[in-house]
Each structure stands twice: as C-alpha cells, then as structure tokens.
N, C-alpha and C positions, 0 to 999 in steps of 0.2 A: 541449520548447521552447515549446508555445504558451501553458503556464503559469507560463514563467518560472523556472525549477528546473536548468534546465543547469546552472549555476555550481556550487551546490549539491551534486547531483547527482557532478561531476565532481573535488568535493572533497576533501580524505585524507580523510574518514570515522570510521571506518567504520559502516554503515549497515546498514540490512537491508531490503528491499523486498518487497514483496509485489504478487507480479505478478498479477492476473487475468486466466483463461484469457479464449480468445476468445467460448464458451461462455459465460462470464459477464457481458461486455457485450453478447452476446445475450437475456440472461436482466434487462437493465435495462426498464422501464416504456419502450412504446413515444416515442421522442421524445428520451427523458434525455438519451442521448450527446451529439445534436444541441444539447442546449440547454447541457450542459456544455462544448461545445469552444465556442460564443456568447460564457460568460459564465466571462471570464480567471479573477476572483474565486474565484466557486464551484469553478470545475477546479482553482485552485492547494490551496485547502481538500481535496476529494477526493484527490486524489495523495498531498497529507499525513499523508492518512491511513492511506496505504500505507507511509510511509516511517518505521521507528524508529532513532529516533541509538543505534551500538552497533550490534554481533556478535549477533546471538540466534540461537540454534540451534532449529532442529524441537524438539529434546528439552527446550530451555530454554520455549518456547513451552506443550507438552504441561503442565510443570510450573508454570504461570505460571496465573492467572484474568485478568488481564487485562497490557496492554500498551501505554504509552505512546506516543506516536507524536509526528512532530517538529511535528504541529500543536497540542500541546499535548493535545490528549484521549484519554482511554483508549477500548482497544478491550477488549472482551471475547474472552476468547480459544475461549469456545464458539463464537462465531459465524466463525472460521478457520479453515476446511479445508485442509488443505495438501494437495494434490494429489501436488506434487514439492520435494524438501525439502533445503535447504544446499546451493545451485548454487553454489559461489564465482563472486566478482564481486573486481575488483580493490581497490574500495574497501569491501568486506565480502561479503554473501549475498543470495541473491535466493531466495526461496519462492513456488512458483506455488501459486496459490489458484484456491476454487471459485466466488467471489465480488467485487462489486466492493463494497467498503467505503464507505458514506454516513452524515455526518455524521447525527448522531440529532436527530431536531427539525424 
C-alpha cells in the first residue's frame, strides 16, 4: 500500500513475486528500511523489482540467467536464492527469497 502497487498487485496477472524473508530485511544496511518506507519513489522502484509480469516457475528461474522485472530491468538470476519455491498466489506465484533485491547504482 504505501508504495502504491495495490491496484496492481490485485490485478488478473499473472505475476510472480519474490518475497524476502524477514532475515533479509534484517540483513539490509543499517537505516535502509527506514529510508525506503520515507521515500514513496525509491520503495515503489524496489518492490518492482520483486515483481515479474508472467508465471515463472523455480525450474524456469534455475534455467534462466537473468529475469526481467515489471520495473523494466533485469535481475540476475545468480543473485536469487529461493528459499521456498511455487507458492500459488491467485494471480500467479510467490517465491521466498534470501534477499532484498536493490536497484544497481
């Protein structure tokens, strides 16, 4: 909600998300969270970077190098751990991850 993405989100899809454990925004630079729930902008950019338009499977993932995402840029698919993998979601998958995904730059 506080980035704006509900609508989205709640849309026929289908999508694929990548959730970070808790673990993981544990493991962000002291401060970040705080400064990302601050600034709408940057939080809607990060999320985005979670979320790819389309079904992808764990297995599609493994065989992929990289992964577009609905913010426009690619992820590298080394840097995605999937912890827990093809959780159905109504409007596609959800994969928990070891990490929170940051815009490079």
């Amino acid at each position: 909600e506080a980035a704006g993405l509900t609508g989205l989100l709640e849309g026929e899809g289908p999508f694929t998300l990548f959730a970070p454990t808790d673990e993981a925004f544990k493991n962000l630079p002291e401060g970040a969270l705080q400064e990302l729930l601050a600034d709408e902008a940057r939080l809607t950019e990060v999320l985005k970077l979670h979320l790819l338009p389309g079904r992808v499977s764990a297995v599609e993932i493994l065989e992929s190098r990289e992964l577009k995402t609905t913010a426009g840029e690619t992820v590298p698919t080394t840097e995605i751990r999937v912890k827990r993998a093809d959780i159905p979601a109504r409007n596609g998958v959800i994969h928990v991850v070891d990490r929170v995904i940051l815009p490079s730059g």
